[in-house]
N, C-alpha and C positions, 0 to 999 in steps of 0.2 A: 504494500500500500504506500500511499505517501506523507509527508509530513501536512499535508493540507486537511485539518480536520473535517470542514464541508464537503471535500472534493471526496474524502475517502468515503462519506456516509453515502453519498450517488453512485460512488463504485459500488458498494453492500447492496443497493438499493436495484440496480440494475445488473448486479453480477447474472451471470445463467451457470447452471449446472454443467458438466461435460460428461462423458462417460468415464467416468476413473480416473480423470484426469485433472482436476478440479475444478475450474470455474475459467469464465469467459469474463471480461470486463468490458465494459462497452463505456470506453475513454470520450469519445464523440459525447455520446447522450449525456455524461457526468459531466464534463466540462462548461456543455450548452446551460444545464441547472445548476451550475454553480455561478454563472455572469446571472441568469434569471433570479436566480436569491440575490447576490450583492446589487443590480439594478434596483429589486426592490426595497432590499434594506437602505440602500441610500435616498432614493425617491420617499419610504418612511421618515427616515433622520431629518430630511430637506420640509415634509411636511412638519412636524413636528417643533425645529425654528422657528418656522412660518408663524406656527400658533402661538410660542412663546411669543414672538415680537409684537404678533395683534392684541396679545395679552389675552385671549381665548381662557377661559375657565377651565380648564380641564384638569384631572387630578395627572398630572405628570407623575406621580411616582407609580403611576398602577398601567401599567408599559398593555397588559392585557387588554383593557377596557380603551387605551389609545388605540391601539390595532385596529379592534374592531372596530373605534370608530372612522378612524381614516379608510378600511375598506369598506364603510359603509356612505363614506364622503365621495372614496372616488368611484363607490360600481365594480366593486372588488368582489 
């Protein structure tokens, strides 16, 4: 595996079985979910700014209830 803790969990995630051989990795489809998490995680952080500066209400410490509301902000 590799030192990338995201990249290896998409390896796990999309490994396939071999015959006695042990498993296949499918580096393509991990790599592509791994830029698809960190766009989101930034576009999250970038909203999240945003709100602090509007001074928006929201409880910041409760990271859960931001989520959901941001993907319910943007149609997520």
């Amino acid at each position: 595996m590799t030192q990338n803790k995201l990249l290896n969990e998409y390896l796990d995630i999309t490994k396939k079985p071999l015959d006695d051989k042990g498993f296949l990795y499918d580096m393509d489809i991990a790599y592509k979910c791994v830029v698809i998490a960190d766009d989101y995680a930034i576009e999250f952080a970038d909203w999240i700014r945003g709100c602090k500066l509007k001074e928006r209400s929201y409880d910041f410490d409760n990271i859960e209830e931001l989520l959901k509301t941001y993907k319910e902000e943007k149609r997520l």
